[in-house]
ZAMARGU-4260 file (C-alpha; in steps of 0.2 Angstrom, whole numbers, plus 5000, padded with zeros to 4 digits):
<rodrens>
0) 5063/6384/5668 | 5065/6390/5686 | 5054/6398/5697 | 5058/6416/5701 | 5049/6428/5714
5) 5054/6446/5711 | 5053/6459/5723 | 5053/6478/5719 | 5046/6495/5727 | 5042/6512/5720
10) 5025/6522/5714 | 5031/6523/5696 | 5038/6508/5683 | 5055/6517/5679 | 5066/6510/5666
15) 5074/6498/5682 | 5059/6492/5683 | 5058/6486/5666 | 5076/6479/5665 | 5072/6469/5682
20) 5057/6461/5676 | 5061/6457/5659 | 5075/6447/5663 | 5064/6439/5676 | 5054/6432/5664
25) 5068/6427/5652 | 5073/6418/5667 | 5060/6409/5672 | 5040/6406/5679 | 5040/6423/5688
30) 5029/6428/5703 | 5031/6447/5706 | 5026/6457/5721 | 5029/6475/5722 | 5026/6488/5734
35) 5018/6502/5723 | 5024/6517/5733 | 5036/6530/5736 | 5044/6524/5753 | 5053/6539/5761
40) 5061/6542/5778 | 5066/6531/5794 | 5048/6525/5797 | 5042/6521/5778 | 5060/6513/5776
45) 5056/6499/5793 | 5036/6498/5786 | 5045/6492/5769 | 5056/6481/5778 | 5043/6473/5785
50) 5033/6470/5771 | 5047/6463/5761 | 5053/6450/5775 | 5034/6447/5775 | 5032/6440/5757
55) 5029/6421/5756 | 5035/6413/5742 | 5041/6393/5737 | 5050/6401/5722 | 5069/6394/5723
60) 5076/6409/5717 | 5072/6427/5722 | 5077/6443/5710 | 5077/6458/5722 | 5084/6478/5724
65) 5094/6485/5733 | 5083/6492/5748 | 5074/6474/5750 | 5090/6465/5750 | 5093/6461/5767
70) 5075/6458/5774 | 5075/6447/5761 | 5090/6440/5766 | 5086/6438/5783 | 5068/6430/5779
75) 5079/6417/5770 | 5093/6415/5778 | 5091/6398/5784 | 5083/6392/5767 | 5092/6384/5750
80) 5082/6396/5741 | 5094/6407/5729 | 5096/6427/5729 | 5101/6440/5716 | 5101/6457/5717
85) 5100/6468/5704 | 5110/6484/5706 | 5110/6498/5691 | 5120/6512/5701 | 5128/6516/5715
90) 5134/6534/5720 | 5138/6540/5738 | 5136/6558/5731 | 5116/6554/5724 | 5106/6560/5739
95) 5100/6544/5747 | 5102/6544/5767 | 5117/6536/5774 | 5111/6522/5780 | 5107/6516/5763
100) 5125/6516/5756 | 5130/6509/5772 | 5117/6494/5775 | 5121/6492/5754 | 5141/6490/5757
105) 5137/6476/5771 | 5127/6469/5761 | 5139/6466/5745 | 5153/6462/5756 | 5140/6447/5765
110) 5136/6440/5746 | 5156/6440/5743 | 5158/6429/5756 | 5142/6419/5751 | 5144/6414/5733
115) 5134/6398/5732 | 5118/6405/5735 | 5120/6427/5730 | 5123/6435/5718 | 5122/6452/5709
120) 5117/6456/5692 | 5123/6475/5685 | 5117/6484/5669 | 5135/6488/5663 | 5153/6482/5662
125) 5159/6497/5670 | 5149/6493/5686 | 5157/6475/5685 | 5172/6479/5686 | 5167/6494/5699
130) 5159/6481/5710 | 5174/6466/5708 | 5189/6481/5713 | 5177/6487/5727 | 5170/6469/5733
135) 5181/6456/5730 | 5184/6445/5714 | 5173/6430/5725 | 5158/6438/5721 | 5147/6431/5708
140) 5143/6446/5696 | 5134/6447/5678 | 5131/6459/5665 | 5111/6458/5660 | 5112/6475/5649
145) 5093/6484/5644 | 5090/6473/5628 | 5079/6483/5614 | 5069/6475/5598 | 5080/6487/5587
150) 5070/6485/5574 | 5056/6497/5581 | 5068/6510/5585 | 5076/6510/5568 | 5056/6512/5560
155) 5055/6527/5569 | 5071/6533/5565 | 5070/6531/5544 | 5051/6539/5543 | 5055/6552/5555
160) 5060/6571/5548 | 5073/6579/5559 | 5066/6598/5567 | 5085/6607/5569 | 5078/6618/5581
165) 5071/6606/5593 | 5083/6599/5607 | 5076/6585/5619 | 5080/6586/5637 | 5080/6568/5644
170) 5071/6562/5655 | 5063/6575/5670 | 5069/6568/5688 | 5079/6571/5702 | 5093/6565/5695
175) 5096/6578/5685 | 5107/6593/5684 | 5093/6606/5686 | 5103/6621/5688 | 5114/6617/5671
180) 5097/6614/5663 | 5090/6631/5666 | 5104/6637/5661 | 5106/6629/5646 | 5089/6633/5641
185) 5090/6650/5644 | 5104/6650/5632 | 5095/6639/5619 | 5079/6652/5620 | 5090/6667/5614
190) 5096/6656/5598 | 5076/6651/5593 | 5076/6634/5598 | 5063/6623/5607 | 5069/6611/5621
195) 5059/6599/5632 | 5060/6587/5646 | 5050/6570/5642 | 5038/6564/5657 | 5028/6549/5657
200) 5016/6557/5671 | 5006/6573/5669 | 5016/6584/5679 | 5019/6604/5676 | 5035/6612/5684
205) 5036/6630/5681 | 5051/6636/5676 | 5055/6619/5664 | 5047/6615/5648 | 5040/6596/5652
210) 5030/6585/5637 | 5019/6572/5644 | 5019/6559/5632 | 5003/6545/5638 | 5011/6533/5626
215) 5028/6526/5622 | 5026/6526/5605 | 5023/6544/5605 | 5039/6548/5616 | 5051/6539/5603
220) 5042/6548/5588 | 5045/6565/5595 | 5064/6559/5603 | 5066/6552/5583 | 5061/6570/5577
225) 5072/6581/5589 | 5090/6585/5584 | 5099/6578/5598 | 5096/6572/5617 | 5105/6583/5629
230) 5109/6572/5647 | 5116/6581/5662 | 5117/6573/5677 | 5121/6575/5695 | 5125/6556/5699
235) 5133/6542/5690 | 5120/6530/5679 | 5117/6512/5676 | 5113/6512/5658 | 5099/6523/5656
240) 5084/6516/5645 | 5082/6532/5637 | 5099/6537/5631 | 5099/6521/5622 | 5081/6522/5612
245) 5088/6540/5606 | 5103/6532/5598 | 5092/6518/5591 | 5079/6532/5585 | 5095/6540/5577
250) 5093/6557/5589 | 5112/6560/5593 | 5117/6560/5611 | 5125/6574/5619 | 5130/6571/5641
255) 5142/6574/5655 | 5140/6555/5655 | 5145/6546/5675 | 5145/6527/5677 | 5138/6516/5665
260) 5133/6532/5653 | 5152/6533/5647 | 5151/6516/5641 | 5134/6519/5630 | 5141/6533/5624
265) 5157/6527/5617 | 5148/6511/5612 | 5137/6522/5601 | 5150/6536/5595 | 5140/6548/5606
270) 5147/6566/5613 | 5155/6565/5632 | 5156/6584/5637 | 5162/6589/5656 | 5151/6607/5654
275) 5134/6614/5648 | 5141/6625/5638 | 5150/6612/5626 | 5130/6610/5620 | 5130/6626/5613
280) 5146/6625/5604 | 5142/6607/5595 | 5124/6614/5590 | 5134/6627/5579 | 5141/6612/5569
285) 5132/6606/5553 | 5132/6588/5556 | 5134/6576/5571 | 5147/6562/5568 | 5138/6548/5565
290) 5129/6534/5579 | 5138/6517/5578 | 5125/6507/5575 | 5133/6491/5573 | 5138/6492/5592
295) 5122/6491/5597 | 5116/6477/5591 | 5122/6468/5604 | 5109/6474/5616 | 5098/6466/5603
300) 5083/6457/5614 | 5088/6442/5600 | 5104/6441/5610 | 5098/6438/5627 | 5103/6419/5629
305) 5121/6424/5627 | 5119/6435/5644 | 5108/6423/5654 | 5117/6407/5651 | 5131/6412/5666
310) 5115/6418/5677 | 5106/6400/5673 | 5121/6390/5675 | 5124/6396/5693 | 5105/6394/5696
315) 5105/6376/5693 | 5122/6371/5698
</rodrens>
């Protein structure tokens, strides 16, 4: 087994979090450092890239995001060490300064050049083949999907008794479409049903119902219960984590989808729609068509070797 440092940023453990470091561990002896805050504007951005080319580590390989990419790979530079970034997104039109998408694109067409020791790992084919058209075919790129234990899910979704009149919102961030929301909850109101946005921190926003659920046991219980999740989003995802556990918890899915979303959804026989109001039309329906199960089992965390070997094998070549 290898040893990996893994370097990552941020005040909350999002579901990028989760992805990164499970398939740290999978691959190796890991030592993980993280900078647990939220880093925003010009000055926060150079403190961060001075603690991340601060980090001291005898790991050979380093797992690392995308705003620690290059201090890393400037701290390394003249080292054997390996690096791989893992990237879940990327969308010009998300928000993020310019200077991010701008260091970001040098830095993927640097590891193009440099194969024997970068590489990137994505969440979905669809950022593959975004990356390889946009990159260059010399760069080495994998698919390490979010891997579930299935098996939980499915519990939840055979005991659970569905509540027609309860709609689940996603996940509350900044991602979202907050002006489709409202509207679409104004609209839900008038027709008696109950909507709400999921939230593993206890926060209250005024004009948006938000659930704070303290465990994650409880979040999939009341996803498992809730007639169908609704996404809306502004950007274009990786493969978002919770999208996934509502098809697993049999809660129908219902998005404008973007990225890596269109491929969960057609993997799962989900619903792609391009307005807001489309949710309102497919709630008058009696039944949802049916979650293709069967497709997701290869996101089964029993079928991880299949998606590390090509990772390991460039590791120890």
């Amino acid at each position: 087994m290898s040893e990996i440092l893994y370097i990552s940023h941020g005040e909350i453990k999002t579901g990028g979090y989760f992805h990164e470091s499970q398939m740290c561990s999978n691959l190796g002896q890991t030592t993980e450092v993280r900078f647990e805050k939220n880093y925003r504007g010009i000055w926060q951005w150079i403190r961060l890239f001075i603690q991340a080319f601060a980090v001291n580590n005898h790991a050979p390989i380093i797992v690392t995001v995308a705003r620690l990419a290059w201090p890393v790979a400037l701290k390394n530079a003249f080292q054997k060490k390996k690096i791989i970034l893992v990237l879940h997104n990327f969308d010009p039109n998300d928000g993020k300064p310019k200077l991010y998408g701008f260091l970001l694109r040098k830095y993927l067409r640097f590891i193009s050049n440099n194969p024997h020791k970068y590489a990137l790992v994505v969440v979905s084919e669809y950022w593959k083949e975004y990356f390889r058209n946009n990159f260059g075919n010399a760069m080495n790129i994998w698919v390490y999907p979010n891997l579930f234990a299935s098996e939980k899910y499915y519990f939840f979704r055979d005991i659970s008794k569905k509540e027609p009149k309860l709609i689940h919102l996603g996940m509350y961030s900044e991602k979202a479409d907050l002006k489709a929301y409202r509207n679409l909850i104004f609209e839900l109101k008038k027709k008696g049903y109950s909507c709400y946005f999921s939230s593993s921190s206890n926060q209250e926003i005024l004009d948006v119902p938000i659930s704070y659920f303290p465990t994650h046991e409880a979040f999939v219980k009341q996803m498992a219960r809730s007639r169908c999740t609704v996404i809306l989003n502004k950007v274009n995802e990786g493969w978002p984590r919770l999208v996934h556990e509502s098809f697993l918890c049999g809660t129908q899915v219902i998005s404008t989808g973007g990225g890596g979303l269109d491929d969960l959804l057609n993997f799962s026989n989900g619903y792609k729609i391009t307005q807001w109001e489309e949710v309102l039309e497919l709630l008058e329906r009696q039944d949802f068509k049916p979650i293709h199960y069967v497709n997701l089992e290869q996101f089964d965390t029993r079928n991880k070797a299949g998606y590390l070997a090509p990772i390991t094998q460039w590791i120890q070549a």
